[in-house]
C-alpha positions as CSV (number, residue, x, y, z in Angstrom):
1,X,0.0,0.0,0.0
2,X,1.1,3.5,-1.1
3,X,-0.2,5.2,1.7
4,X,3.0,7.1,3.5
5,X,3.9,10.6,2.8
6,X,6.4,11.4,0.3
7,X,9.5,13.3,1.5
8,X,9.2,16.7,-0.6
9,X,11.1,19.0,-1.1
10,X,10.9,22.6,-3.4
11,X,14.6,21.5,-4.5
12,X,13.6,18.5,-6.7
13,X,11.0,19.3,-9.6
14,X,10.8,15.7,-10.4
15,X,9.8,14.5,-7.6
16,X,7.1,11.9,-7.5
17,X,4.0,11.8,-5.6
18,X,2.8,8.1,-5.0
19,X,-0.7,6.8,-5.9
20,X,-3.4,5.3,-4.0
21,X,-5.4,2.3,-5.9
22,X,-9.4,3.1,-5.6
23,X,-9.6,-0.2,-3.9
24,X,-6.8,0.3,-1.8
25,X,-8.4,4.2,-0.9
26,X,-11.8,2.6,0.2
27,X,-10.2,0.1,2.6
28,X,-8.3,2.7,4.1
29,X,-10.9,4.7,4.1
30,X,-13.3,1.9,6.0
31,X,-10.4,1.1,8.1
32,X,-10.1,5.0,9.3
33,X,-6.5,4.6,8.4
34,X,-6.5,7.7,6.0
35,X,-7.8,11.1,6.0
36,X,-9.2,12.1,2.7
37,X,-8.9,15.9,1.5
38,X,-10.5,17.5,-1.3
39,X,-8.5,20.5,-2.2
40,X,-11.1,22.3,-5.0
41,X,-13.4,25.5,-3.9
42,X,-16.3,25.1,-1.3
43,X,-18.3,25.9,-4.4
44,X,-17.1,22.9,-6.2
45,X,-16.8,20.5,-2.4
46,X,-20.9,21.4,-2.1
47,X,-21.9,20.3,-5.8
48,X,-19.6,16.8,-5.6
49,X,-17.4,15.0,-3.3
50,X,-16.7,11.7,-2.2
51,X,-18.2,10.7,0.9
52,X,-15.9,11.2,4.2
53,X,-13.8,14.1,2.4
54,X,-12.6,16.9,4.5
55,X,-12.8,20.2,2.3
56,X,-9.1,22.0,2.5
57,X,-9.1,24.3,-0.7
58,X,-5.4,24.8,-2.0
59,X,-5.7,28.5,-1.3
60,X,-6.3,27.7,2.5
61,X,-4.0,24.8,3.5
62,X,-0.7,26.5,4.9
63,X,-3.4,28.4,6.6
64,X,-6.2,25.9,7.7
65,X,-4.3,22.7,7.9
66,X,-3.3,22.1,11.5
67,X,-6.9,23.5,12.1
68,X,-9.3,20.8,10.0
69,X,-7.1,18.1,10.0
70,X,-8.2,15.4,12.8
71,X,-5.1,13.2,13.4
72,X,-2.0,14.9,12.2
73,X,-0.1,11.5,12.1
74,X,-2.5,9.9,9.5
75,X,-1.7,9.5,6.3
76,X,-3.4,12.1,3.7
77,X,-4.9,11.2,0.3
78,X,-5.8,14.5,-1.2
79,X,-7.7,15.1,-4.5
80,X,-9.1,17.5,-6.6
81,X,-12.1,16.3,-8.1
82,X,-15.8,14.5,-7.4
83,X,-15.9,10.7,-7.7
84,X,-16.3,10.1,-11.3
C-alpha cells in the first residue's frame, strides 16, 4: 500500500508523488486509516465529493491545515475532483 507521505522538497521538480489504488483508498478509508482531502473551492466540495472528504481548498492549507485536519499523524490522500 502507497499510503505514507512522500519526503518533498521545493529542490527536486521531479519529484514523485505516490498513488493510492481506488480499492486500496476505500479500505483505508473503511479502516479510518486515511484522511481524505479535497483541495477544490467550497463551491465545487458542495456540488460533488466523495463521501468522508474533509474540504481544504489549496488556497487555504498552509493556513487551515493544523486546524481541520483530525489526526495529524495519519496519512493524507488528497484530490481534486468528485468521484467520477
Amino acid at each position: 500500500m502507497m499510503l505514507d507521505r512522500p519526503q518533498v522538497s521545493s529542490a527536486s521538480p521531479t519529484t514523485t508523488v505516490p498513488t493510492v489504488s481506488r480499492e486500496e483508498l476505500i479500505g483505508s478509508l473503511r479502516g479510518g486509516r486515511v484522511t481524505l482531502v479535497d483541495v477544490l473551492s467550497p463551491e465545487s466540495f458542495a456540488a460533488m465529493h466523495i463521501p468522508g472528504a474533509i474540504n481544504l481548498p489549496i488556497a487555504t492549507v498552509a493556513r487551515r491545515a493544523l486546524e481541520v485536519l483530525p489526526d495529524r499523524r495519519a496519512p493524507i490522500v488528497i484530490y481534486c475532483g468528485g468521484p467520477s
